[in-house]
Backbone bond lengths (Angstrom), bond angles and torsions (degrees), N, CA, C in turn:
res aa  C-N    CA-C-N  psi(-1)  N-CA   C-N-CA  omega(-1)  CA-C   N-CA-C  phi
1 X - - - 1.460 - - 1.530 109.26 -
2 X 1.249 121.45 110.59 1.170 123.99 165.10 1.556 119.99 -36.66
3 X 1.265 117.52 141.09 1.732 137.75 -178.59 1.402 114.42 -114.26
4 X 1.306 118.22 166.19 1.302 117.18 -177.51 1.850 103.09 -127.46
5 X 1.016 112.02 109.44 1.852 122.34 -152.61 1.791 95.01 -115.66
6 X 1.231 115.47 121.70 1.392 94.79 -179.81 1.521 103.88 -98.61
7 X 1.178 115.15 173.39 1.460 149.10 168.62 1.578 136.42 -103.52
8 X 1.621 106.03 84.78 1.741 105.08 -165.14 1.897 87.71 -118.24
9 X 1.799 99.86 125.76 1.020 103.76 157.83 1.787 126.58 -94.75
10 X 0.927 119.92 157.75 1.436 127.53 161.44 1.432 130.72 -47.30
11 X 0.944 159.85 71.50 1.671 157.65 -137.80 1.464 118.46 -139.53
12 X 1.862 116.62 138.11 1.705 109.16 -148.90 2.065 77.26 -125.31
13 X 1.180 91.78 1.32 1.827 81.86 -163.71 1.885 119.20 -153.80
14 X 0.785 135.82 146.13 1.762 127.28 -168.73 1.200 88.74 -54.82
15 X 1.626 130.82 -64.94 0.979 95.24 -163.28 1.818 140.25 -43.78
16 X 1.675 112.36 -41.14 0.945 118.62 152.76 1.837 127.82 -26.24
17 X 1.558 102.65 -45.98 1.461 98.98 -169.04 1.591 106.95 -75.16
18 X 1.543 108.12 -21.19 1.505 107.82 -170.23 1.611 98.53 -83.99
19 X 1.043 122.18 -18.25 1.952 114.27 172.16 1.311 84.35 -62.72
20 X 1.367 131.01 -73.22 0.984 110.11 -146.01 1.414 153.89 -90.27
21 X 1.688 86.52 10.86 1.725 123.68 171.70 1.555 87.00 -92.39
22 X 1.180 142.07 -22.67 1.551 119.00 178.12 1.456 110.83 -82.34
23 X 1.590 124.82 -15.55 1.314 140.59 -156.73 1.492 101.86 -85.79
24 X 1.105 110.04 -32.74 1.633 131.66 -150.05 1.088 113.53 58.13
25 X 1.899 113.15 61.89 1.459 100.24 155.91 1.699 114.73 -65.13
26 X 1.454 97.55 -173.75 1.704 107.62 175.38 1.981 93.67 -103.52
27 X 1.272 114.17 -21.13 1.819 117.16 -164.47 0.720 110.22 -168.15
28 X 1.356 115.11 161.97 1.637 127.21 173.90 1.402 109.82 -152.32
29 X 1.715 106.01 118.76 1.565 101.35 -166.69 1.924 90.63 -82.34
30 X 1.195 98.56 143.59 1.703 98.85 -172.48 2.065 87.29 -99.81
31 X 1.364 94.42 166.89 1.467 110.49 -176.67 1.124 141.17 179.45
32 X 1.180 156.79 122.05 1.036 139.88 -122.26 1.938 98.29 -123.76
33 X 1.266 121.87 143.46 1.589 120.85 178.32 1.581 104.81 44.39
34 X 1.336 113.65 90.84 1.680 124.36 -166.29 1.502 96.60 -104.73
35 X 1.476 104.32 -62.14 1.033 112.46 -169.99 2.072 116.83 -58.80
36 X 1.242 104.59 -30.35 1.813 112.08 -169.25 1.416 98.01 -114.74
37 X 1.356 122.45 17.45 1.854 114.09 159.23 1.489 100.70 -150.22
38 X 0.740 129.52 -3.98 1.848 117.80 -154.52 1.362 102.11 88.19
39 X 1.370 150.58 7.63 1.663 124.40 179.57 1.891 89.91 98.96
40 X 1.644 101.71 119.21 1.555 129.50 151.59 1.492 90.76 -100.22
41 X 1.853 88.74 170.66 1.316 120.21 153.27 1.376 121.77 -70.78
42 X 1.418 120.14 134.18 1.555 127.72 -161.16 1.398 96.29 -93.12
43 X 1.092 97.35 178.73 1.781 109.55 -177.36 1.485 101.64 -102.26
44 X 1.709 97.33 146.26 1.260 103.80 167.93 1.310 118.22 -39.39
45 X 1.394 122.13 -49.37 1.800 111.65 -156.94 1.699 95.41 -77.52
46 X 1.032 124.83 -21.64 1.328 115.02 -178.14 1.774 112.39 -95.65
47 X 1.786 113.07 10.76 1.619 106.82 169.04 1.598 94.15 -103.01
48 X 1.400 111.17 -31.63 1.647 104.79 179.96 1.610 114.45 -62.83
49 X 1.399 119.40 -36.04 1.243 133.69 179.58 1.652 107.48 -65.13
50 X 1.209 115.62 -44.45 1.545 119.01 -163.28 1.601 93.93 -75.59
51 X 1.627 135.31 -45.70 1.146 145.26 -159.53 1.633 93.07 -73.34
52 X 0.915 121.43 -24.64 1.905 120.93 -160.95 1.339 83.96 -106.33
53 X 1.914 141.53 -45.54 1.190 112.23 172.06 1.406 120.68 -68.58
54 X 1.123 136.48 -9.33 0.741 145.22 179.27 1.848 126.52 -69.26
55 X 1.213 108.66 -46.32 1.117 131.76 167.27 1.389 111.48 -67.41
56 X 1.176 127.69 -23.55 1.125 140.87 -143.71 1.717 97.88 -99.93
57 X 1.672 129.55 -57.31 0.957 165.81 144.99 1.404 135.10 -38.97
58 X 1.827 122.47 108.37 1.760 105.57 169.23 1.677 90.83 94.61
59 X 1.292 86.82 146.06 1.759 101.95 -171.04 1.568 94.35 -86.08
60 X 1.441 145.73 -44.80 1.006 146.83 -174.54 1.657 125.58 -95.20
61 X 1.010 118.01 137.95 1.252 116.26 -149.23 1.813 105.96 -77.04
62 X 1.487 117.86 133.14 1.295 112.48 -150.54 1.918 107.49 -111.01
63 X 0.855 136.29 104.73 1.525 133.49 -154.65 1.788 99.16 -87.30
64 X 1.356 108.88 140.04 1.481 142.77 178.45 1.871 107.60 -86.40
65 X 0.784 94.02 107.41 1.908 94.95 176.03 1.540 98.43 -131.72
66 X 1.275 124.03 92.16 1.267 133.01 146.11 1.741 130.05 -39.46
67 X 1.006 111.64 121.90 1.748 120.10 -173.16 1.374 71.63 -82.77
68 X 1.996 101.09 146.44 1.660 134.04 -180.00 1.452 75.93 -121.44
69 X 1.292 113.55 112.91 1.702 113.92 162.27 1.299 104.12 -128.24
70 X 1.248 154.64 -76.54 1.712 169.31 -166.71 1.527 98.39 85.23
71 X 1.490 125.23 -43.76 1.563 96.39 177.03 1.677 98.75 -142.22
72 X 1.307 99.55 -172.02 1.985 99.64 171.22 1.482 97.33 -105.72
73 X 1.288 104.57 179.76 1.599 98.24 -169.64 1.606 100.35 125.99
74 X 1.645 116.80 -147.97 1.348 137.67 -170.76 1.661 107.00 -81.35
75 X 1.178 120.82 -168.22 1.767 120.51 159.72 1.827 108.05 -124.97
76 X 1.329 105.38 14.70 1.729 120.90 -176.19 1.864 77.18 -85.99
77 X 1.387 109.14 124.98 1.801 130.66 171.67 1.851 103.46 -115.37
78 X 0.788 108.75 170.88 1.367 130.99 -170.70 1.546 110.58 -133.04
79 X 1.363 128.03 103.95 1.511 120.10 175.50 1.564 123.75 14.06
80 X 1.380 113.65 -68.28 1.235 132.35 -160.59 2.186 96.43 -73.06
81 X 1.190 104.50 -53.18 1.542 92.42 -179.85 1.576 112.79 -77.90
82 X 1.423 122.21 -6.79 1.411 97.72 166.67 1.651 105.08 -94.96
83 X 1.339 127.29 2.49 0.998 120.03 173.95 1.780 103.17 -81.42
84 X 1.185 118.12 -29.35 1.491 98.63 160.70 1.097 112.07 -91.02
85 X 1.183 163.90 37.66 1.033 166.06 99.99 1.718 117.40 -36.99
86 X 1.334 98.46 -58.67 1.872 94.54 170.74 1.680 110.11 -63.40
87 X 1.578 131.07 -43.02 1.556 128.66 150.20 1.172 107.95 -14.95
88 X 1.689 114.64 -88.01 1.496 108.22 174.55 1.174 155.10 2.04
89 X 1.576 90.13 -71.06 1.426 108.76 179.95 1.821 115.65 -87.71
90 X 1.070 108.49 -17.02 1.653 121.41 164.76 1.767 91.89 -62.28
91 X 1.339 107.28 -78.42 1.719 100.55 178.15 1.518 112.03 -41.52
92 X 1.038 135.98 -74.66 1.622 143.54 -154.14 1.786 86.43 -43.05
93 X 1.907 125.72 -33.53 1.357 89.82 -139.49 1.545 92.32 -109.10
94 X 2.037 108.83 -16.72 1.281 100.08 136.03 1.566 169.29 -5.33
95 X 1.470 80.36 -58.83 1.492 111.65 172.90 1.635 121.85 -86.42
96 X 1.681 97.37 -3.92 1.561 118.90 -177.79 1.455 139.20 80.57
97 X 1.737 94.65 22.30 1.576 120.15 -179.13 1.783 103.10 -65.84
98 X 1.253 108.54 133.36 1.460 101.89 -160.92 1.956 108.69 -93.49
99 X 1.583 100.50 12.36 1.343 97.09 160.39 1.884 90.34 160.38
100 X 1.611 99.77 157.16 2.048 102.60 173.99 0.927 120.74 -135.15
101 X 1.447 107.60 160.50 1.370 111.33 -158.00 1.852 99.84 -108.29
102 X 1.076 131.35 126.70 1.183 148.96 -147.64 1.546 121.74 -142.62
103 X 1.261 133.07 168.93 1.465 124.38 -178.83 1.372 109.18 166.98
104 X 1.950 110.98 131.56 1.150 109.54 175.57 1.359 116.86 -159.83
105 X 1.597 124.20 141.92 1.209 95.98 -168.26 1.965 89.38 -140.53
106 X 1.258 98.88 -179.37 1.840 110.38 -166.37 1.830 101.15 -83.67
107 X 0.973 110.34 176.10 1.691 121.27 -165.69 2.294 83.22 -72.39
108 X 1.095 102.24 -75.16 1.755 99.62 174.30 1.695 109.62 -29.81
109 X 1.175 135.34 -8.21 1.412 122.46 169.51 1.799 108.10 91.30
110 X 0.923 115.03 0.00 1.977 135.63 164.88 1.482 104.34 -64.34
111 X 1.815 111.26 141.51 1.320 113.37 166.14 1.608 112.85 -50.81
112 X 1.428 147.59 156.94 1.255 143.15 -176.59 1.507 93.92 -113.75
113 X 1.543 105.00 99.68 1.541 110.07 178.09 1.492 109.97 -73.85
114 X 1.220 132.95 -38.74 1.635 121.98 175.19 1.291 91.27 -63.41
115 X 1.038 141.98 -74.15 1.620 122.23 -158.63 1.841 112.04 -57.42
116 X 1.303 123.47 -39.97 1.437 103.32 -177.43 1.624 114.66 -81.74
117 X 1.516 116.74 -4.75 1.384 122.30 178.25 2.157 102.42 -69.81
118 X 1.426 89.26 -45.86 1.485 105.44 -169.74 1.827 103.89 -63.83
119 X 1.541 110.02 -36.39 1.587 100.11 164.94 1.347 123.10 -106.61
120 X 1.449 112.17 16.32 1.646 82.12 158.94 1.537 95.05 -123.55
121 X 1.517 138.09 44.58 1.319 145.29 101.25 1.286 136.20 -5.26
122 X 1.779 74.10 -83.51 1.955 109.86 159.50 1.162 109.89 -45.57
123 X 1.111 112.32 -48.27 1.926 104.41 -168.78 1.190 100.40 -83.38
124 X 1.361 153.64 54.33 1.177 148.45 155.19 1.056 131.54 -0.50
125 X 1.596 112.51 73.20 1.391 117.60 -158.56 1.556 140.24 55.50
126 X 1.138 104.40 -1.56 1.271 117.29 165.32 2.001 119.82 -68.26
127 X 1.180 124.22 145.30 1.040 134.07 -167.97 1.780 99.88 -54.32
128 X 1.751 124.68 140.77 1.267 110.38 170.66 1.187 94.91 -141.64
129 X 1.570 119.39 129.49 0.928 140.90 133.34 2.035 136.52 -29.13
130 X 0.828 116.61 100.81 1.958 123.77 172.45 1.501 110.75 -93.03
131 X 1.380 113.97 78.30 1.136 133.13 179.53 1.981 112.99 -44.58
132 X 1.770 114.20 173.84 1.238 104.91 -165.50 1.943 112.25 -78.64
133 X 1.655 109.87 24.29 1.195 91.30 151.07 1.514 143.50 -50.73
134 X 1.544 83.55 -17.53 1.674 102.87 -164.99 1.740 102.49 -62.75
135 X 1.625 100.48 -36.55 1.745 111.72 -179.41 1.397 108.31 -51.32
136 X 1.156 148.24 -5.15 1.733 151.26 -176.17 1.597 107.72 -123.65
137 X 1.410 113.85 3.06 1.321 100.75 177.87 1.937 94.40 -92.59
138 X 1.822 107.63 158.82 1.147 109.45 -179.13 1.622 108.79 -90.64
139 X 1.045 139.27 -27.07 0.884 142.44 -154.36 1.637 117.59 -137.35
140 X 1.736 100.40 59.48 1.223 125.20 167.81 1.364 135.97 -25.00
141 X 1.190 105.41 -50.04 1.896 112.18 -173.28 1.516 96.34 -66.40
142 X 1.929 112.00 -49.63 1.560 112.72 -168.88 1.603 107.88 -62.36
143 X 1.352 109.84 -2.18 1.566 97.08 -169.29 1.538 93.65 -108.93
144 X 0.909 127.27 -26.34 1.700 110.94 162.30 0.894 107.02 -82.11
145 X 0.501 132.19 -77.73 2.304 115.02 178.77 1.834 99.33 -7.16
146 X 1.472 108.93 -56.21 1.517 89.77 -159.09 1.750 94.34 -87.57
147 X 0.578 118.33 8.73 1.892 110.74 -172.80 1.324 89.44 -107.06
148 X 1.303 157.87 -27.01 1.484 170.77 97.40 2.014 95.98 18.39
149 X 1.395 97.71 -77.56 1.203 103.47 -168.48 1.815 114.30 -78.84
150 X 1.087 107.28 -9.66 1.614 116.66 156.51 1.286 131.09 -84.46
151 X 1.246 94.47 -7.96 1.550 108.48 165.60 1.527 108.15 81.68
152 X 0.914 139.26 60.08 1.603 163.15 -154.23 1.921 90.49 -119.74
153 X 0.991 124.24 152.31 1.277 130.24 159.17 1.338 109.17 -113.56
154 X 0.822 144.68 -18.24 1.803 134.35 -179.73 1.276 116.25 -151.00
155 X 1.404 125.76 -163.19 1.269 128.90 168.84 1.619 113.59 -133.59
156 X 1.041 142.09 147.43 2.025 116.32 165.46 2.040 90.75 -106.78
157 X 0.950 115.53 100.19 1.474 133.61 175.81 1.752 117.94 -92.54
158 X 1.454 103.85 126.46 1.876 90.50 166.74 1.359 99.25 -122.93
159 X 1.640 126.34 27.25 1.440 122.32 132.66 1.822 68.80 101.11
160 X 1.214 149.66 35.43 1.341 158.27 177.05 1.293 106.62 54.56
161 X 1.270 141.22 27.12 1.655 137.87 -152.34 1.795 90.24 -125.23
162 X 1.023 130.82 -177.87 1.471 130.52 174.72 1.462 104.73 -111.24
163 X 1.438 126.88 4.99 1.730 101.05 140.86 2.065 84.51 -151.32
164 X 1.611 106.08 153.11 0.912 122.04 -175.45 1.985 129.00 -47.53
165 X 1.288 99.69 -19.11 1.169 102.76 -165.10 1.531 102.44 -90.45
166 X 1.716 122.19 -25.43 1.153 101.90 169.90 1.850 107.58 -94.20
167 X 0.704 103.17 7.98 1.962 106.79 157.51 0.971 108.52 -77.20
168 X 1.444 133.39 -25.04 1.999 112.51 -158.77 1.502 97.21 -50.24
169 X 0.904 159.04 -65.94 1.413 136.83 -159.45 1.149 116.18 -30.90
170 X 1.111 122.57 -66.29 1.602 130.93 -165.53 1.619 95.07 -68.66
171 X 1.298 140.05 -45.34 1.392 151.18 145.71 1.309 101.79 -25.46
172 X 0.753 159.37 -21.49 1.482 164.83 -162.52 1.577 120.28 -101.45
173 X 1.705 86.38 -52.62 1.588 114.58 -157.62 1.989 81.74 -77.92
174 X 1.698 111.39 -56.73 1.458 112.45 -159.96 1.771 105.64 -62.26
175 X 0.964 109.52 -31.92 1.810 122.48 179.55 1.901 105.55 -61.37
176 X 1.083 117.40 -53.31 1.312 128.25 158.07 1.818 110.58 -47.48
177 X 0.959 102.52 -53.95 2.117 98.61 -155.54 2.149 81.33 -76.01
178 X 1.082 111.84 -34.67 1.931 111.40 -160.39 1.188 77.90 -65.55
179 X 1.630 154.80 -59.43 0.944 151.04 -141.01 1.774 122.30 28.36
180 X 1.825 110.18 58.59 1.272 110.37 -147.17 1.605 147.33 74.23
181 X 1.446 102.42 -19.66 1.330 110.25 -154.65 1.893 99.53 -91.47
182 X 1.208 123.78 -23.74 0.850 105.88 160.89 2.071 84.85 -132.35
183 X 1.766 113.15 164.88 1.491 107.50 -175.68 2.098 104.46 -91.23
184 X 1.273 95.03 152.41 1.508 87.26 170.16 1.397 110.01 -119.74
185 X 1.398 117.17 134.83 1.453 147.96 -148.00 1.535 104.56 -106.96
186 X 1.382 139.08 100.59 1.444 124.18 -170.39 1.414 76.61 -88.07
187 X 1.915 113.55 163.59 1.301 137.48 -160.25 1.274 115.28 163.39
188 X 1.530 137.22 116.55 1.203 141.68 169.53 1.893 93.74 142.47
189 X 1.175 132.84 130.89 1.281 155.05 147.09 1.641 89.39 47.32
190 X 1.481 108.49 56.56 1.368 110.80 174.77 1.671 114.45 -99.65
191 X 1.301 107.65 120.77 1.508 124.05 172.94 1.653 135.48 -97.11
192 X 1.115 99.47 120.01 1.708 97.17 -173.73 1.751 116.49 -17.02
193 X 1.443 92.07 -49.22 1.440 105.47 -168.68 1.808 102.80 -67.77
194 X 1.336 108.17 -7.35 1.580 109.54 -174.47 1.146 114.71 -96.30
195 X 1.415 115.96 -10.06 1.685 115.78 -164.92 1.491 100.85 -69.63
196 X 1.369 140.08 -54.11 1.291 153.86 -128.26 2.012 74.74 -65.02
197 X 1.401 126.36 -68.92 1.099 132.55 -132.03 1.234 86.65 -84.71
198 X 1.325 147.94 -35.43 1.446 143.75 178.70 1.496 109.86 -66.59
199 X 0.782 138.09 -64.63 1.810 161.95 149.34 2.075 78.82 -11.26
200 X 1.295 116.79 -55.07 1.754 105.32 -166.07 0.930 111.30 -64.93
201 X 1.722 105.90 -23.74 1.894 110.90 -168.10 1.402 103.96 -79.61
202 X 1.355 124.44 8.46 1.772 114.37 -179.43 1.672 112.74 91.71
203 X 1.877 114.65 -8.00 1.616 92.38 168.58 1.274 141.21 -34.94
204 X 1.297 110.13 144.43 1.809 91.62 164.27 1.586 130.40 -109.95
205 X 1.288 90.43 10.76 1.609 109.02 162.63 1.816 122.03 -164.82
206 X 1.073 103.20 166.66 2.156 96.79 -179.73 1.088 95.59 -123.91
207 X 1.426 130.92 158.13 1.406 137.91 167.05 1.661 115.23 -131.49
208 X 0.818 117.43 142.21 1.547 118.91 -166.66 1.585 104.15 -143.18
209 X 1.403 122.50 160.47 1.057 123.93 168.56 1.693 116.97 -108.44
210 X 1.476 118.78 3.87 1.391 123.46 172.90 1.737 104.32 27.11
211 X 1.433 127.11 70.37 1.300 114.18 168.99 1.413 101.11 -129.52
212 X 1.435 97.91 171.69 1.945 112.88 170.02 1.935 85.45 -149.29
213 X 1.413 98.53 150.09 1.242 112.81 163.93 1.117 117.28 -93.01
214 X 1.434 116.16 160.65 1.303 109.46 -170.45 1.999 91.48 -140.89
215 X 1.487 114.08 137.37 1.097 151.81 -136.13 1.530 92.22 -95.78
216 X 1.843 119.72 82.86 0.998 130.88 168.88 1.454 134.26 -136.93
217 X 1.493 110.04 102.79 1.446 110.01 -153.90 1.767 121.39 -75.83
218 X 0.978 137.12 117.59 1.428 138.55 -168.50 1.535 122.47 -64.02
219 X 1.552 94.62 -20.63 1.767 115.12 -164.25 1.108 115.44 39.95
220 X 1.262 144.67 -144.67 1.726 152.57 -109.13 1.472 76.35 -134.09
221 X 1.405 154.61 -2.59 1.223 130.34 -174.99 1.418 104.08 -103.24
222 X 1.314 131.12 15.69 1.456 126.59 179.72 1.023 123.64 108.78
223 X 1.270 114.36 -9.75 1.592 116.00 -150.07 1.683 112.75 -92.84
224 X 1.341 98.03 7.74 1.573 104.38 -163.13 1.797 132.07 70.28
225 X 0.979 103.73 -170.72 1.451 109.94 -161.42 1.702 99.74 -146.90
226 X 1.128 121.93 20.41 1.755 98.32 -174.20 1.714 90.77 -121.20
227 X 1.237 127.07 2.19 1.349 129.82 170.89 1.655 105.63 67.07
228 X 1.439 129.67 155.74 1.239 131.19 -154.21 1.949 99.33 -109.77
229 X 1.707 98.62 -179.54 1.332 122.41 -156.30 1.444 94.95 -108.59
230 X 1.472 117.99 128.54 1.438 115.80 167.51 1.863 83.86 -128.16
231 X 1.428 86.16 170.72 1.818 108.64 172.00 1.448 109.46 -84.56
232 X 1.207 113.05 143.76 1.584 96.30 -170.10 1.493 92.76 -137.58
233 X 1.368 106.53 111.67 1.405 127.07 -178.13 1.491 128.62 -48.00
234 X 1.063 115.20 -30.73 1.547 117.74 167.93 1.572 100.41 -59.31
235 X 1.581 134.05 -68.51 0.805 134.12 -133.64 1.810 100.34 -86.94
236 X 1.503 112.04 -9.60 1.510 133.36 178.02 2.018 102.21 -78.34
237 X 1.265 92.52 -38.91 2.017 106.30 -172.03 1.661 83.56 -66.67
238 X 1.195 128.07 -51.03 1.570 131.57 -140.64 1.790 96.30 -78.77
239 X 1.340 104.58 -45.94 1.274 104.60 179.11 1.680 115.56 -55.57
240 X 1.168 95.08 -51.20 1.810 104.11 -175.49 1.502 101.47 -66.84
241 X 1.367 133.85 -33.92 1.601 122.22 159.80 1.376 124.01 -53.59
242 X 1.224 125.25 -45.01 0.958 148.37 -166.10 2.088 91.18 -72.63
243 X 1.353 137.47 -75.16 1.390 152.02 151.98 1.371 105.86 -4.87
244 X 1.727 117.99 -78.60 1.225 133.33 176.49 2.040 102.85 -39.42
245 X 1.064 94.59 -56.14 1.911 106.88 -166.05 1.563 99.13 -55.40
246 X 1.540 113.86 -58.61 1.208 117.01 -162.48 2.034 104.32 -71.48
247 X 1.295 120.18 -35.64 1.306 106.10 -175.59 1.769 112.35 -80.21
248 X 1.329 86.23 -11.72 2.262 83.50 -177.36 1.600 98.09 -81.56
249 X 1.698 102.29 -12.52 2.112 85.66 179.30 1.312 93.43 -74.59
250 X 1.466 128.40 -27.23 1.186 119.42 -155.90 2.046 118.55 95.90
């Protein structure tokens, strides 16, 4: 029986959001420095910009989920940075981001329920994302249960492995125990050619970052030398073939 599996790519820039409103994604977590931290928090002018390209673009309407990060590093926060963190996400949803993706957990390596209660508050009903901090917690099932009962809508999971496809097990196992109640999100070093087998494990969505860098030197003014990340549309089309294929087997 065919399924309905969505498709959220990763995106640092409109252009990004417009691949992927032409792709027919379902989202695009927006983010700022993906490639050299894991994903910051983006700037306002670039969540208002992504939401208006967005709208703008694609027969189906394409949703903006801003990553709440403040730095790279651990997901252990300190009062003061999840208090900008709840800011954030008041702005992101302000600005008309249709839900964020967020994550936090206690010095012991536990989801941090005062802090994700306190942002998805903030997000006022808006859809929230529990990013792959969740991949370092030990005791998985108990942490969807409580991100479930905190009212979390999904997870972005690579099944705790460092890219998703050799996690599907545990991807499998967590898709089974959520039983709906909260969604599980495959995410981490996900490849077109990988969806078919994730899509078997029961996800209810894949996330990918579809990028190639492109070869731009900063020189002596700061700007670096490793050249930046665009979305690269072939490899955005391939994913959504690949999505479409795997949910019509069912």
């Amino acid at each position: 029986m065919a399924r309905e599996v969505a498709l959220e790519i990763a995106v640092q820039d409109t252009d990004g959001v417009r691949v992927a409103a032409e792709v027919g994604a379902q989202r695009v977590e927006l983010c700022a420095a993906l490639g050299a931290t894991g994903g910051l928090t983006p700037s306002i002018g670039l969540v208002e910009a992504a939401v208006r390209a967005a709208a703008e673009v694609g027969t189906a309407p394409l949703e903006v989920h801003p990553l709440i990060r403040p730095r790279p590093g651990g997901f252990v926060f300190s009062a003061a940075e999840i208090d900008v963190q709840v800011r954030d996400v008041r702005a992101v949803v302000a600005a008309g981001a249709a839900g964020v993706v967020i994550g936090a957990l206690t010095p012991d390596g536990q989801v941090d329920a005062e802090a994700v209660r306190a942002l998805v508050a903030a997000a006022g009903g808006r859809d929230v994302t529990f990013h792959r901090a969740i991949d370092v917690v030990e005791d998985v099932t108990g942490a969807l249960d409580l991100l479930a009962a905190l009212g979390v809508t999904r997870v972005l999971t690579s099944g705790g492995a460092p890219s998703s496809i050799d996690g599907v097990d545990r991807l499998r196992a967590m898709a089974t125990h959520a039983a709906g109640r909260v969604q599980i999100q495959a995410g981490g070093g996900v490849r077109p050619q990988d969806v078919e087998a994730l899509v078997a494990a029961g996800v209810d969505a894949v996330h990918l970052s579809a990028k190639r860098t492109l070869s731009d030197d900063g020189g002596p003014g700061g700007g670096g030398g490793a050249g930046y990340e665009v979305t690269d549309p072939e490899v955005a089309r391939a994913a959504r073939a690949a999505v479409d294929a795997a949910g019509a087997a069912g």
